[in-house]
Structures are given as structure tokens and as C-alpha cells.
N, C-alpha and C positions, 0 to 999 in steps of 0.2 A: 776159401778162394783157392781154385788151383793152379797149377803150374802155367798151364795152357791160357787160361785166362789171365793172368798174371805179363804173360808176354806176349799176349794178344792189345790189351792196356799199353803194354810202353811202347809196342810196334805201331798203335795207333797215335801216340803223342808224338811219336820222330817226325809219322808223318805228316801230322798238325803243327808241328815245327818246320819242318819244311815248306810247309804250302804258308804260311805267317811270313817267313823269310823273303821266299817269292813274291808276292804282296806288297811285304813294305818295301821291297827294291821297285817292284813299279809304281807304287805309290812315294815313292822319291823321285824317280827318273820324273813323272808327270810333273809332282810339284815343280820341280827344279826348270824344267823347262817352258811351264808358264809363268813363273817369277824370275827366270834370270838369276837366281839367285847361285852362288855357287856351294857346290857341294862341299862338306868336310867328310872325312871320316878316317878311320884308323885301325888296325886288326892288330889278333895277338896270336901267335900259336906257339904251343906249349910243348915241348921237345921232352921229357922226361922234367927237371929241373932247368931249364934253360929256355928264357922268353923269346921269342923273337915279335919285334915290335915294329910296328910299320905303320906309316902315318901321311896325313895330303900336311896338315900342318904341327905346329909344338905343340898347342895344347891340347890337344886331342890326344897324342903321343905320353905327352905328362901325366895323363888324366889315367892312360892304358899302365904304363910306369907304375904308377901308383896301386893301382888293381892287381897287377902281376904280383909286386910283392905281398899285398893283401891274400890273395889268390894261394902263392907258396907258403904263406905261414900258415895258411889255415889245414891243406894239405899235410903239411909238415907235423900239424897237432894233430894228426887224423892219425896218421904214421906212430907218432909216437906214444899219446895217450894210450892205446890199446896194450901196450909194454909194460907203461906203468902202474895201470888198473891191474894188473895179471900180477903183479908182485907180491 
């Protein structure tokens, strides 16, 4: 596999990612506004080591909480394993 193809591959998942993302926000927006129902949701972004968490309610927020720290330990093993394998 070459290089070219190789980043031809990830450039086409971002934007399979992308057009997924767009989708299910109108496939919410839709649902939501023939059920009435109200939306939840909650986001995370990731500053080097520092979460910032945002939320419509707590347990959604809890749920992010939870993943964050999930999220940095696994990070943190990624970091540091490589150190300790090399000794």
C-alpha cells in the first residue's frame, strides 16, 4: 500500500465522517420535531490534558465525566507504555 493511497483512505473517512455527523443532526432535528420530544445532549473538547465539558443536562455531562477520565488514562498509557517497553 502506498503513501498516496494510504491518505487517500483516511481523507475519504473524515469525509464519511462528516457527511454521518450531518445526517444524524437532521435525523434528530426531524425526529425531535415530530415527537416533541426534547433534545439532550452534551460535548467534550479536549485542550491538551484538560476537558472541557458541556452539557443541556447532568447526566449526560456525568456520562462525558466519565469518558474524559476513561479517554486521559488510556492516552496517558499510550504516552507512557512506549518508555517502558524501550528499557
Amino acid at each position: 500500500m502506498s503513501a498516496s493511497s494510504i491518505a487517500e483512505f483516511g481523507f475519504a473517512l473524515v469525509i464519511l465522517g462528516i457527511v454521518l455527523a450531518f445526517v444524524a443532526a437532521i435525523l434528530l432535528i426531524v425526529r425531535a420535531g415530530t415527537t416533541g420530544a426534547k433534545a439532550r445532549g452534551a460535548g467534550i473538547l479536549l485542550i491538551g490534558p484538560i476537558p472541557i465539558i458541556f452539557g443541556t443536562d447532568r447526566d449526560s455531562v456525568k456520562v462525558l465525566v466519565v469518558l474524559a477520565i476513561v479517554l486521559m488514562a488510556v492516552v496517558f498509557m499510550f504516552m507512557v507504555l512506549p518508555s517502558l517497553l524501550s528499557r
